[in-house]
C-alpha positions in Angstrom: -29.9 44.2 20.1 -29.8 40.7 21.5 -26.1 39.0 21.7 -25.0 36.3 19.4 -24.8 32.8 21.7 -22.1 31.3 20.2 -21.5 28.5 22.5 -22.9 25.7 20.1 -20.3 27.1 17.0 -17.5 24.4 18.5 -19.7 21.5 18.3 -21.6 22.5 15.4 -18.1 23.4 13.5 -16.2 20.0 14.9 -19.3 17.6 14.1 -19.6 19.2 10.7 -16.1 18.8 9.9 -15.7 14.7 11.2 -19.1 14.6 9.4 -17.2 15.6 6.1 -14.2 13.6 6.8 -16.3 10.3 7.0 -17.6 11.4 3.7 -15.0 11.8 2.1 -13.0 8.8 3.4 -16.0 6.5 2.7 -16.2 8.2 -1.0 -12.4 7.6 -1.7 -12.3 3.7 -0.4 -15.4 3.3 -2.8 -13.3 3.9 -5.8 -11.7 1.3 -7.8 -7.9 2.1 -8.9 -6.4 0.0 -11.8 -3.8 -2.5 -10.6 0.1 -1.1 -10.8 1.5 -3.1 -14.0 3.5 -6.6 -13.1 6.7 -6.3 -14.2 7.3 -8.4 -17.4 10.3 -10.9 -18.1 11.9 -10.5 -21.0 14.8 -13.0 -22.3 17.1 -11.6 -24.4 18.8 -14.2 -26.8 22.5 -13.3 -27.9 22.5 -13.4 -31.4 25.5 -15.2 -33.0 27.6 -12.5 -35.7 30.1 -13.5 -37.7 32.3 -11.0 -36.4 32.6 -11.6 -32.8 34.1 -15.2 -33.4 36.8 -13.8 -35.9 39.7 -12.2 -34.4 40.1 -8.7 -36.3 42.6 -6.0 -36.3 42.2 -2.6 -37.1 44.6 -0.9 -38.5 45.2 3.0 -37.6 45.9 5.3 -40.2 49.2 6.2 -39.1 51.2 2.2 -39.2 49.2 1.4 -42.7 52.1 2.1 -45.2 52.9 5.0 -47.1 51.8 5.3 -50.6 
């Protein structure tokens, strides 16, 4: 039974891999991703209530008078 020559596996095994590698990276820099999303300005415009230009005072149950 004649012995296995392995002395080739290395470079067959390291070629194959950097062969897959190219591959792969020349596969994934093909691909188009969407653009992340800009961030938007938003103005907020204080709305004017009634309330907040009175002065008000509220009363807690306990100094209202006694009925």
């Amino acid at each position: 039974m004649p012995q296995l020559d392995t002395s080739t596996w290395f470079i067959t095994i390291v070629s194959s891999m950097l062969t897959l590698f190219i591959l792969f990276q020349l596969k994934i820099s093909s691909q188009t991703f969407p653009t992340p999303p800009s961030p938007k300005t938003l103005i907020t415009q204080k709305t004017k209530n009634p309330w907040e230009t009175k002065w008000t005072k509220i009363y807690s149950p306990l100094s209202l008078p006694q009925q």
